[in-house]
C-alpha positions in Angstrom: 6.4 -10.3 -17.5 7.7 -10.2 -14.0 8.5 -13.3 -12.2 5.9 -13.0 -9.6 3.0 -11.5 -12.0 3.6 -15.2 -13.8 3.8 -17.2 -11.4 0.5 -16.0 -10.2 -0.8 -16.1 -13.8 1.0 -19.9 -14.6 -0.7 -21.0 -11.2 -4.1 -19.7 -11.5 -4.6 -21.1 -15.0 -3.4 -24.2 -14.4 -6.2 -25.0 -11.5 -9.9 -25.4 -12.7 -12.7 -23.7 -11.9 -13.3 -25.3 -9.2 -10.0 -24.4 -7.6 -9.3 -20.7 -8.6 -7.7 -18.5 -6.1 -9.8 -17.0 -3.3 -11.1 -13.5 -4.0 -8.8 -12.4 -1.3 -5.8 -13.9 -2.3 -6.0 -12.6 -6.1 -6.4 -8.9 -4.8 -3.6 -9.7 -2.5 -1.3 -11.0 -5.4 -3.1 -8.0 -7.6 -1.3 -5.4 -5.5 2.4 -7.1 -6.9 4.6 -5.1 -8.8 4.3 -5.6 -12.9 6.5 -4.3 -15.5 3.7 -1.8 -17.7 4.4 1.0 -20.0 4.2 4.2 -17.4 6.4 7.4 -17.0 6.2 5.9 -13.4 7.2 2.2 -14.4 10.3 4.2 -16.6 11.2 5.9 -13.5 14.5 4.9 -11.6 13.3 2.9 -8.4 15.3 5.8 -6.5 13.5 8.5 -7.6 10.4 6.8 -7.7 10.4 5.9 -4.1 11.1 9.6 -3.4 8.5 10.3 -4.8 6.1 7.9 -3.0 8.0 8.9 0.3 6.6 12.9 -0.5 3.2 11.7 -0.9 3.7 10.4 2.1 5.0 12.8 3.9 2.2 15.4 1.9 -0.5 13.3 3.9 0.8 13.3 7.4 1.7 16.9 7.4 -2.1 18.0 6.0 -5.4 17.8 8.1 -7.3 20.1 6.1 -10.1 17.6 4.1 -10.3 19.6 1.4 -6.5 19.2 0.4 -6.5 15.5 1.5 -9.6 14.6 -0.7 -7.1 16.6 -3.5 -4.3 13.8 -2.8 -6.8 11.1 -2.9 -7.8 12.4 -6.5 -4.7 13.1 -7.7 -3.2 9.4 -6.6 -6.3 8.1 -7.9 -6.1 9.7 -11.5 -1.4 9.0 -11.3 -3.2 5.0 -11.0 -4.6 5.2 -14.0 -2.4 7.6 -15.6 0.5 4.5 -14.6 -1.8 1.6 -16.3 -3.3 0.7 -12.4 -6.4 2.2 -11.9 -8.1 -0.8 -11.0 -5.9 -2.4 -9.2 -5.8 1.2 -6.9 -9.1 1.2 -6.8 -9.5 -2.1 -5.1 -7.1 -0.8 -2.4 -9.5 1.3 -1.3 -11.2 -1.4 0.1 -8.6 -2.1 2.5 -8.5 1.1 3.6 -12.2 1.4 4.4 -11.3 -1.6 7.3 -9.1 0.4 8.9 -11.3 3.6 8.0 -14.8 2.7 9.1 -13.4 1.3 12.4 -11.5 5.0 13.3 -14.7 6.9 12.9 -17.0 4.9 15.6 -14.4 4.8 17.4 -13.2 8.2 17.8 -17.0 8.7 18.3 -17.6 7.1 20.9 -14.5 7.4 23.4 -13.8 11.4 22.5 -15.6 13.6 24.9 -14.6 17.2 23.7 -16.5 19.3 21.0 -19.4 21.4 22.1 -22.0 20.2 19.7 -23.9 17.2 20.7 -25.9 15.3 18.0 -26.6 12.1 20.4 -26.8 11.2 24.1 -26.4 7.8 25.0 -26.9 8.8 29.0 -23.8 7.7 31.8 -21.9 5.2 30.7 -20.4 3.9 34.1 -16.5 4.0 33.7 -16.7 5.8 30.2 -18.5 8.7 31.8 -21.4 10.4 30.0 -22.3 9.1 26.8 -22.7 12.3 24.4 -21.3 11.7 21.0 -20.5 15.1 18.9 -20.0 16.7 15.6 -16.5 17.2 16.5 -15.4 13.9 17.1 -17.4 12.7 14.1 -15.4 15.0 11.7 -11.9 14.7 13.4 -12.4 10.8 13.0 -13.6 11.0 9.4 -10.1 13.3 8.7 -8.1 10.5 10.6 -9.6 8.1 8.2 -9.3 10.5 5.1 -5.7 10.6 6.1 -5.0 7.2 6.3 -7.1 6.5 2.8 -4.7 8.4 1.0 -1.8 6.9 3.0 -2.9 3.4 1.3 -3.7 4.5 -1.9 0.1 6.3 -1.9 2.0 3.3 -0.8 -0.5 0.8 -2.9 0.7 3.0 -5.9 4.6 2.4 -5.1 3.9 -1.1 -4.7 2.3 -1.3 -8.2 5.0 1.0 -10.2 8.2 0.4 -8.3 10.4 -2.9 -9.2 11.0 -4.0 -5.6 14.4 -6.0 -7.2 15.8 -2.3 -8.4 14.8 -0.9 -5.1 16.8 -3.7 -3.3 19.6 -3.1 -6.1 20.2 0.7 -4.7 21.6 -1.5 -0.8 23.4 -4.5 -2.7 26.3 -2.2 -2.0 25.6 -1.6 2.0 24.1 -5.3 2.4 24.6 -7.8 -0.3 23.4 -10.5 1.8 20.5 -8.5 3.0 19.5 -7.8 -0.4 19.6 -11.2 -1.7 17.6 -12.1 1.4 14.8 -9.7 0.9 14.3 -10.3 -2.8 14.2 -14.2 -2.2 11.8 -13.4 0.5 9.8 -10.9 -1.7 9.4 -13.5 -4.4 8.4 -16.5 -2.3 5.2 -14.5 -1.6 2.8 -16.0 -4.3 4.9 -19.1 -4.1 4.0 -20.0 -0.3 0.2 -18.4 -1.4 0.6 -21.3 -4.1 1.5 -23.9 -1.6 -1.5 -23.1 1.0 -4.4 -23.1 -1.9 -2.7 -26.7 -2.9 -2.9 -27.5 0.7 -6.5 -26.4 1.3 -7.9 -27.6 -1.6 -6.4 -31.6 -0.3 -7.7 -30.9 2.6 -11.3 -30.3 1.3 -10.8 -33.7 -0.3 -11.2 -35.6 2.5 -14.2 -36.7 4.5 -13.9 -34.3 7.4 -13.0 -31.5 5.1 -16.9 -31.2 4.0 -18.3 -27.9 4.4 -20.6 -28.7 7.6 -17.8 -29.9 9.6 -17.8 -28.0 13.0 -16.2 -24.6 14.0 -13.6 -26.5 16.1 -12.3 -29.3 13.3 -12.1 -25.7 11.3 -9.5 -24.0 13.5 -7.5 -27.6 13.6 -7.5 -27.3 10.1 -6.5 -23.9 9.7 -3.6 -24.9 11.9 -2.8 -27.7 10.1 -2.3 -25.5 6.8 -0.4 -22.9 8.5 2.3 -25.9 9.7 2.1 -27.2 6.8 2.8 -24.2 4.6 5.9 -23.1 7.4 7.2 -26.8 6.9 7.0 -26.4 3.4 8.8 -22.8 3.5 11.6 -24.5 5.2 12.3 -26.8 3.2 12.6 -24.8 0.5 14.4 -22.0 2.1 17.3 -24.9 3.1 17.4 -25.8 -1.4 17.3 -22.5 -1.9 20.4 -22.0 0.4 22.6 -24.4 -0.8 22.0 -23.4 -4.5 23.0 -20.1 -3.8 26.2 -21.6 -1.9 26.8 -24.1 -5.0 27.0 -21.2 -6.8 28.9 -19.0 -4.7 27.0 -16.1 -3.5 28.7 -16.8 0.0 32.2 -15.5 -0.8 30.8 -13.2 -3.8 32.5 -9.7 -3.5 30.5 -6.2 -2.9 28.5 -5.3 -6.0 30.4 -3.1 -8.6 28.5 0.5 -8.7 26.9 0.5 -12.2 26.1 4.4 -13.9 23.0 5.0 -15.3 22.2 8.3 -17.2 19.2 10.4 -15.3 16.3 10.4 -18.2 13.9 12.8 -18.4 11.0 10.8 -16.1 13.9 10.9 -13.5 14.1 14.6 -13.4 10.6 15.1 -13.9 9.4 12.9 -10.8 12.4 13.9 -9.0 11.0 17.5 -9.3 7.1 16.8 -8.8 8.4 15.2 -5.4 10.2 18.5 -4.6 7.5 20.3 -5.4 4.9 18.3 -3.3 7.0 18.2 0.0 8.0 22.6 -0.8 3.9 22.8 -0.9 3.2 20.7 1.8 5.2 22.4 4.3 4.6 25.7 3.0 1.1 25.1 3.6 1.7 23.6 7.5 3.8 26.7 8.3 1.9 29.1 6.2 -1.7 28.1 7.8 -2.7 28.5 4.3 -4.7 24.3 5.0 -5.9 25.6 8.8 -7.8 23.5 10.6 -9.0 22.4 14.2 -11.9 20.2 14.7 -12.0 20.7 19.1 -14.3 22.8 20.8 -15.7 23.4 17.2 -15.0 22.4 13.4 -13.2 24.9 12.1 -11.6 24.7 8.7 -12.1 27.5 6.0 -11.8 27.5 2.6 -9.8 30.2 1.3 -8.6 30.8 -2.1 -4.8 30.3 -1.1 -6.2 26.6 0.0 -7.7 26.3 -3.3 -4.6 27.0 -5.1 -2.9 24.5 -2.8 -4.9 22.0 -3.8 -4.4 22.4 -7.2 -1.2 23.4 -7.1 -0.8 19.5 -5.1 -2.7 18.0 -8.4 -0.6 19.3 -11.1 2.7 18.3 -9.0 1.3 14.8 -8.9 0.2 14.5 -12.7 2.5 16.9 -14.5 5.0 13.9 -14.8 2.3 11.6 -16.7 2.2 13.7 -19.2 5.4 13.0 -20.9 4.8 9.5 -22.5 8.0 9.2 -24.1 10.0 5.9 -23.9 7.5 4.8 -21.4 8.2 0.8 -22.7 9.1 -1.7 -20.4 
């Protein structure tokens, strides 16, 4: 199992109940990377982050919400097709903050659109308070858009070995490397350190739960300086073990070969295929849409095929399950 998977599984069950992990913490720590049996998992981190950077790039370039609610499917069903449904499906969560938030937003500061469903009357510097279809739908495709941008870079985070993806610059940035994977795996470390911390500080008398909103915040601080202290510490041991064992004067990191396999070529390909679709469909109008002065996206069968055309360029590659294990 991978190192930081463990160390969140060794941690949370060596604490009691009493002292499990916060609920946000665990989904948090849930988002890690974990070695699983997956064409995705199989894939080279190159290729695999290619592939993410498509989907990406897929979701910017759309605005029609018939073809964005395709990507969300399709990521949605490449989750559970990679063994992390569930895991994806809690990201959604976090989208929904940044979602919700969009809408009213867009509501109520956008005055253009022609069809009224509210007035709210004059608004003193915010002129007159009429709150439209139009800006309803334009902030619900914003938020569409930015749902499927999580659930694409949730998915990379799940399937893609951040250590092989900072293996691809050893040869730019050795250093930089090494930095960046000590610093990705002291994540659930330091998340270690500050339940530890939190749950001491709940020992003692002022650390009941009716203590006031001020003694609180001065505890909240006290964690955080604590935990930074803690991090520093550890990053100076941490330095001169690497410089005991020589990682100062190492030389640049031979290039090592590795034979494509057929998950390579096949994501490879499906990320082609997504960024040829999506900007055929941008250039070719064939995902038109405008939401000012009035909503106006059609469905047409050549958006129909887009979208599924999108789906089977996303799933095709799950459906070789051939020397899938980890």
């Amino acid at each position: 199992m991978n190192w930081l998977a463990s160390k969140k599984n060794t941690y949370t069950r060596s604490l009691p109940p009493a002292f499990a992990l916060p609920e946000p913490m665990n989904r948090a720590l849930s988002l890690l990377y974990r070695p699983l049996a997956s064409p995705l998992h199989a894939t080279r981190a190159g290729v695999a982050a290619l592939w993410g950077l498509a989907l990406v790039t897929a979701a910017l370039l759309l605005f029609h919400p018939l073809a964005l609610i395709a990507l969300a499917l399709a990521l949605l069903a490449a989750g559970w097709g990679a063994g992390v449904g569930r895991a994806l499906a809690s990201s959604l969560r976090m989208a929904a903050i940044w979602a919700i938030p969009i809408v009213l937003i867009n509501v109520l500061v956008t005055r253009e659109g022609l069809t009224v469903f509210a007035r709210l009357g004059n608004l003193g510097p915010f002129g007159q308070g009429d709150l439209t279809v139009e800006a309803l739908v334009y902030g619900a495709v914003i938020a569409l858009k930015i749902t499927v941008l999580v659930l694409a870079t949730a998915l990379c985070s799940l399937c893609i070995d951040p250590d092989a993806l900072l293996r691809i610059c050893r040869r730019l940035g050795f250093r930089s490397a090494l930095t960046a994977s000590l610093a990705v795996r002291m994540i659930p470390v330091l998340a270690a350190d500050a339940q530890r911390i939190a749950d001491a500080q709940r020992t003692r008398p002022d650390g009941a739960p009716g203590r006031r909103a001020t003694g609180g915040a001065r505890a909240r601080v006290a964690l955080i300086a604590a935990v930074l202290t803690g991090s520093l510490d550890r990053a100076m041991d941490v330095a001169a073990t690497l410089e005991l064992r020589g990682f100062a004067t190492a030389p640049r990191a031979p290039r090592l070969s590795r034979p494509w396999s057929r998950h390579d070529l096949a994501f490879a390909a499906s990320a082609a295929a997504i960024l040829a679709l999506a900007l055929l469909a941008r250039l070719g109008g064939a995902a038109r849409f405008s939401a000012y002065p009035l909503v106006h996206a059609p469905v047409t069968p050549a958006l129909l095929a887009l979208c599924a055309a999108l789906g089977l360029a996303i799933l095709l590659p799950f459906a070789d399950r051939r020397g899938i294990e980890p």
